[in-house]
N, C-alpha and C positions, 0 to 999 in steps of 0.2 A: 241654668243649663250648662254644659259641660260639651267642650271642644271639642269630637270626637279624635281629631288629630294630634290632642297633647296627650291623650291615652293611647293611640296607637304607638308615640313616637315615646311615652316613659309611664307604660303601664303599672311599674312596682311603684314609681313617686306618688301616681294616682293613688292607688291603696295603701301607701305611706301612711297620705295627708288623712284618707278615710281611716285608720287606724286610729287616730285621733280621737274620733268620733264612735272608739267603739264598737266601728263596722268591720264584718269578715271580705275582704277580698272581693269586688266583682267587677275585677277587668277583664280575668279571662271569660265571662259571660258575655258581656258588652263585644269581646273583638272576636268571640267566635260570630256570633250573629251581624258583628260588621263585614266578618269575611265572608261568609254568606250570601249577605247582600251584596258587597262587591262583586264577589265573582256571578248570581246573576245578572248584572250589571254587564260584566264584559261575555260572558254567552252572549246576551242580548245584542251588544255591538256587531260581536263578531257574524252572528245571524243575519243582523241587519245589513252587513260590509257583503256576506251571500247574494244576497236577496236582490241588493241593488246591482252585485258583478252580472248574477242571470235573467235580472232585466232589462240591463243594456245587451246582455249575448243572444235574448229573445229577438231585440229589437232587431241586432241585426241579423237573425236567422227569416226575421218577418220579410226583410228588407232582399235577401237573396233568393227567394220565394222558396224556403226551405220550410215548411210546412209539419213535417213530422218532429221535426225539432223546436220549432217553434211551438208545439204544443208541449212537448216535453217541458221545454223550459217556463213554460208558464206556470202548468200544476209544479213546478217546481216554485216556483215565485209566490206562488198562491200558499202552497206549505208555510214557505218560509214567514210569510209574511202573519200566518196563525201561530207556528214557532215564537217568532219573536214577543207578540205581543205578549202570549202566556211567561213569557220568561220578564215583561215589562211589566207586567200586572204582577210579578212572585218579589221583582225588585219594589217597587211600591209599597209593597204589603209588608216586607222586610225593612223599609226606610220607615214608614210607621209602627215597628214596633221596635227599632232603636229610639225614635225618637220617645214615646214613651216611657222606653224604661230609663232613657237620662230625664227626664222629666221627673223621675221618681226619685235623683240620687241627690242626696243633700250636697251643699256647698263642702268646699274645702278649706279649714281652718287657716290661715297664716299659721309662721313657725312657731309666735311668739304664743299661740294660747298653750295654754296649759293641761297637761292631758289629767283625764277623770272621768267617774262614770257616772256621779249626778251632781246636785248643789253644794253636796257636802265638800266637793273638789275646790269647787270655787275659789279664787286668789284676790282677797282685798290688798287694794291697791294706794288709797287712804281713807281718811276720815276727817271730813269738817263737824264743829262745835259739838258740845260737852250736852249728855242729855239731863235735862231737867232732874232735881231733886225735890222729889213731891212730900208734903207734911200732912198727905192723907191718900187713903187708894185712890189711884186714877184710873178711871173708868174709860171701857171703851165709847166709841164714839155715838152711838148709840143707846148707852145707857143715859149719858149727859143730861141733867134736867133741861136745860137751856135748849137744847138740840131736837126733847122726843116734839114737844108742837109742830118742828117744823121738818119731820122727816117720818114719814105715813108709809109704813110696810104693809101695814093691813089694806089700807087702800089702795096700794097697786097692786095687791096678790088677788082684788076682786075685780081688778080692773084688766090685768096682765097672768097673773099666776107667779110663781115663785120667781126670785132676785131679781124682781123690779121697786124703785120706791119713785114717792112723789113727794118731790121737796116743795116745801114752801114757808113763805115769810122771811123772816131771819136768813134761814138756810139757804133759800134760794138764792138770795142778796148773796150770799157770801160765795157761793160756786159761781155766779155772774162776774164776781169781781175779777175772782181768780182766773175767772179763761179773758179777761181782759187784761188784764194784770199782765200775764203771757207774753198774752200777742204783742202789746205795745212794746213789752222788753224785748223781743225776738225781733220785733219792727226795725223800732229807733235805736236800739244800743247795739245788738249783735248780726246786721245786716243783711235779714232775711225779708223775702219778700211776702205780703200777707198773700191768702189764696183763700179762695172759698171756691169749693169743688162740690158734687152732685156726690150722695150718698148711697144711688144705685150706678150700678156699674156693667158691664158686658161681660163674657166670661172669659173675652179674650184678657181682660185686665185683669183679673185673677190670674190667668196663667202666666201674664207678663213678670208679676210678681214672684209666686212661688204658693200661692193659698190653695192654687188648681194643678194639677191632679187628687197630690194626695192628701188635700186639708179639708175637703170641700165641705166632711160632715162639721167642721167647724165654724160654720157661719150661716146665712139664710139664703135661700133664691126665690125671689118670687114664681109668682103660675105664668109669669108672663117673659121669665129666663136671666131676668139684671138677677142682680147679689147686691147684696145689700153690704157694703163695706164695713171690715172688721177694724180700718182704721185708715185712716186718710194719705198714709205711707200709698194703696192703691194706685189714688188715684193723682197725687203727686207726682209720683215716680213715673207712672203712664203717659204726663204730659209730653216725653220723647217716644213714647211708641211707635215705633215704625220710622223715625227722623231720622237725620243726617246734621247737626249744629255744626256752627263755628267752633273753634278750639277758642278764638277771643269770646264767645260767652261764659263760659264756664269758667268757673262754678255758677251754677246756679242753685240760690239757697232759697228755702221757701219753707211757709210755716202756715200750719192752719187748722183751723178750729172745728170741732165737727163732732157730728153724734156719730157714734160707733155702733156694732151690733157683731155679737158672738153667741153661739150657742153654747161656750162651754161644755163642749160635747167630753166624757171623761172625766170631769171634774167635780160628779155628784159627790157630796158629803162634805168637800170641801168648803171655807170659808162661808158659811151659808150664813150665817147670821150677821147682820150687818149690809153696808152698802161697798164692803172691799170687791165682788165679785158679781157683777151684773150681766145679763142679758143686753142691757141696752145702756149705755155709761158715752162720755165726753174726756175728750181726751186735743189736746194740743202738741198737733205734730210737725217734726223737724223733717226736710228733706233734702238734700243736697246730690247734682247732679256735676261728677269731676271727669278730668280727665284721668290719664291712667296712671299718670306720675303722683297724681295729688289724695288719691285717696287717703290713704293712712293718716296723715296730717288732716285731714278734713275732719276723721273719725274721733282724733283727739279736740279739736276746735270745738265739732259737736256737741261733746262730754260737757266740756266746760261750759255752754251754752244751757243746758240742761241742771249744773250744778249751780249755776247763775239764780236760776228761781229758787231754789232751798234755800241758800245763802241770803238774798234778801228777804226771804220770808221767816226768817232766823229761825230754818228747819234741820235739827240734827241729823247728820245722812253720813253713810262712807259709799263708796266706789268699788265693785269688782270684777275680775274680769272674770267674767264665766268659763269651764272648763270646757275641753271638748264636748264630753257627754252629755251637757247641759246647753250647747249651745241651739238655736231655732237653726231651720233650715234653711234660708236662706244666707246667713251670716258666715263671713271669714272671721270676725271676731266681733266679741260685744262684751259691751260695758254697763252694768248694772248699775245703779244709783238704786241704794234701797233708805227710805225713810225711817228714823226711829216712830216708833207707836207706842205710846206708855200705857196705853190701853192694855197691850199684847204685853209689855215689855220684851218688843223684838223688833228688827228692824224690819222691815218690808219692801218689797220690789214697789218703786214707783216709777222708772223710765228704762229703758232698753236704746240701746245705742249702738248700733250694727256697722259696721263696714261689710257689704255685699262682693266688690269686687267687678265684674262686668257679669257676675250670676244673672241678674235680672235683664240687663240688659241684652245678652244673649237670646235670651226668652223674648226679647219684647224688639230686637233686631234695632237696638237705639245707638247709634254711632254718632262720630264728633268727626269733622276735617283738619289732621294737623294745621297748624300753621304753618307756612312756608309749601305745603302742596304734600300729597303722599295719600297713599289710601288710608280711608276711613278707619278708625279705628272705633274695639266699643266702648260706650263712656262707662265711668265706675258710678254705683249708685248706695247712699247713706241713707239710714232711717233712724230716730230718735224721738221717743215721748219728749214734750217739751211743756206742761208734761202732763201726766194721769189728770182731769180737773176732779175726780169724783176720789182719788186717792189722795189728791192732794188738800182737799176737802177735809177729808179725815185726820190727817195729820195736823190741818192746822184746829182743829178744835180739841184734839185730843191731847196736843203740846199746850193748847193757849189754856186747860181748863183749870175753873177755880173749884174750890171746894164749897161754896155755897151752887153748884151748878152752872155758874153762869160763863164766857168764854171768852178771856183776852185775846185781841186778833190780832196779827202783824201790822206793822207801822206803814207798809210799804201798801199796804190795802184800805188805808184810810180814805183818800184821796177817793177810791171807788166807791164808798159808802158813803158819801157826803160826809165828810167830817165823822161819821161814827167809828167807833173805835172797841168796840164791847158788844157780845151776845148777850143779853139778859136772862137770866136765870125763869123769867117767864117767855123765852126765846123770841121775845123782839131785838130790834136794834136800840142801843144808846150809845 
């Protein structure tokens, strides 16, 4: 959500930033309906300042047994006093509909993204390891002989309906490893705290976020009003809702595991085949809670934290930062990590890596106490796949596969498989 005061005070840097993003100008819409409501705002005062001068001049008209004035000035108090509220009720009504339509306006880029108007904009920023040279076609992940036993699309489309699967055996093992794999590294190596959160949520936490207003066809609510989390960034980032922290806690880094849920809403035709694009998927997420100095730095830490997992899982990937027009709503800037897939022969989005800025925090009224005393300031808030488990899934069978079907696994995934080290081409472990 957006200051109202840094757009009254530099309306064109506002539509600067949203130019970025592709967007036409709407500050003079915002500050005609702030002035609006302002000035019923001060009618209302000024009414009020009436109302109360001719109820002390009642009182003393009541007091000098002046009668006929004293009734005067009552129906006059009594006016004022229906006056006012109608002008109190027209400001209300006008403060909820500013607040709404900023509710609606996306974040504001930093200087440093790049402007564009879709993916194709995009600016890679590097690339770690060289991808695989295959001496037979490599198949997608799905096609893999090793893989179809333990990954049943038939049977969650009769169980669920379309882009849902049900993994098991082999396969299961291997998405277990990997969101353990994760966490430990995020744990003990990169200094995040683990977290397991509740997968339903209120909808004030959607709005904290940015998924409420305008995303809402993107996810579920139950008949009973929670939402059902599209990713644990939610309910991470909500644990400051409504707070006030020390400035000596922060950062606060936190990371955790959890079933997701999206409807995909728009994205019919798309990726359908396969397990890249679910209804219901697992994902390992990063969150970090900064002061206002430390963002930027954080967002880079993040990245790295994220590039961490490909790298030990000796998974080809490059890094880029997304364009304006491609950036998500809530983001000042983001950082793509996309995996190679030999399968596609392309690379693919497997983690999103945001600097927010105090956008959510705004929404969610979440401040920090300088150190040394000063009013509260709002904290800055990070989000990052750490990363995709069901994307990441794919990648490593699709990278590790042989040509008799069967699927070398990272080194760094042994350890979680007892000692096994190989999908078997009849999709057990060995």
């Amino acid at each position: 959500m957006h200051d109202i005061r840094a757009i009254r005070e530099n309306p064109a840097a506002f539509d600067a930033a949203l130019a970025l993003r592709n967007l036409a100008p709407v500050s003079p819409g915002i500050l005609a309906l702030d002035a609006d409501r302002r000035a019923r705002i001060a009618s209302a005062e000024a009414a009020q300042a009436e109302q109360n001068k001719a109820s002390k001049e009642a009182g003393a008209a009541k007091g000098r047994g002046d009668e006929a004035e004293f009734e005067r000035l009552r129906a006059f108090v009594s006016a004022k006093k229906d006056e006012v509220a109608a002008m109190q009720a027209e400001a209300t009504a006008l403060d909820a509909q500013l607040r709404d339509l900023l509710l609606t306006i996306p974040n504001l880029p930093v200087d440093s993204v790049p402007p564009g108007k879709d993916e194709d904009d995009n600016v890679e920023i590097r690339r770690w390891g060289t991808p695989r040279a295959f001496d037979f076609a490599p198949r997608e992940h799905f096609e893999i002989a090793g893989v179809k036993p333990g990954m049943d699309f038939e049977t969650a489309a009769k169980l669920s309906g379309a882009r849902f699967v049900v993994l098991k055996g082999g396969v299961a093992r291997v998405q277990r490893a990997l969101a353990q794999f994760m966490l430990d590294l995020h744990s003990s190596e990169h200094g995040l705290e683990e977290t397991w959160t509740p997968v339903l949520v209120l909808s004030d936490m959607m709005y904290g976020t940015g998924q409420l207003p305008k995303f809402g066809e993107d996810s579920y609510q139950t008949r009973e009003g929670w939402w059902l989390i599209p990713t644990s960034e939610v309910t991470l980032t909500n644990t400051v809702n409504g707070d006030v922290v020390e400035a000596a806690s922060l950062p606060r880094r936190m990371v955790a595991h959890s079933q997701c849920f999206r409807s995909e809403a728009g994205s019919a035709g798309r990726d359908t085949a396969g397990m890249l694009r679910q209804h219901q998927f697992e994902k390992v997420e990063m969150v970090s809670i900064t002061d206002a100095e430390s963002g930027l730095a954080e967002h880079g830490r993040m990245t790295k934290c994220a590039e961490a997992v490909l790298e030990r899982l000796g998974l080809p990937y490059r890094t880029i930062v997304l364009c304006g027009g491609d950036m998500g709503f809530g983001a000042r800037i983001t950082h793509d990590l996309e995996v190679w897939l030999p399968g596609q022969d392309k690379y693919r989005e497997i983690s999103s890596v945001s600097y927010c800025g105090d956008f959510q925090a705004r929404r969610m009224n979440a401040r920090y106490r300088p150190e040394g005393g000063g009013k509260p300031e709002f904290v800055h808030t990070l989000n990052g796949s750490g990363l995709a488990v069901g994307r990441t899934l794919i990648a490593v069978l699709e990278n590790g596969q042989q040509e008799d079907g069967s699927v070398e696994l990272p080194q760094a995934l042994h350890p979680y498989l007892g000692g096994k080290t190989r999908l078997a081409a009849d999709g057990t472990l060995a």
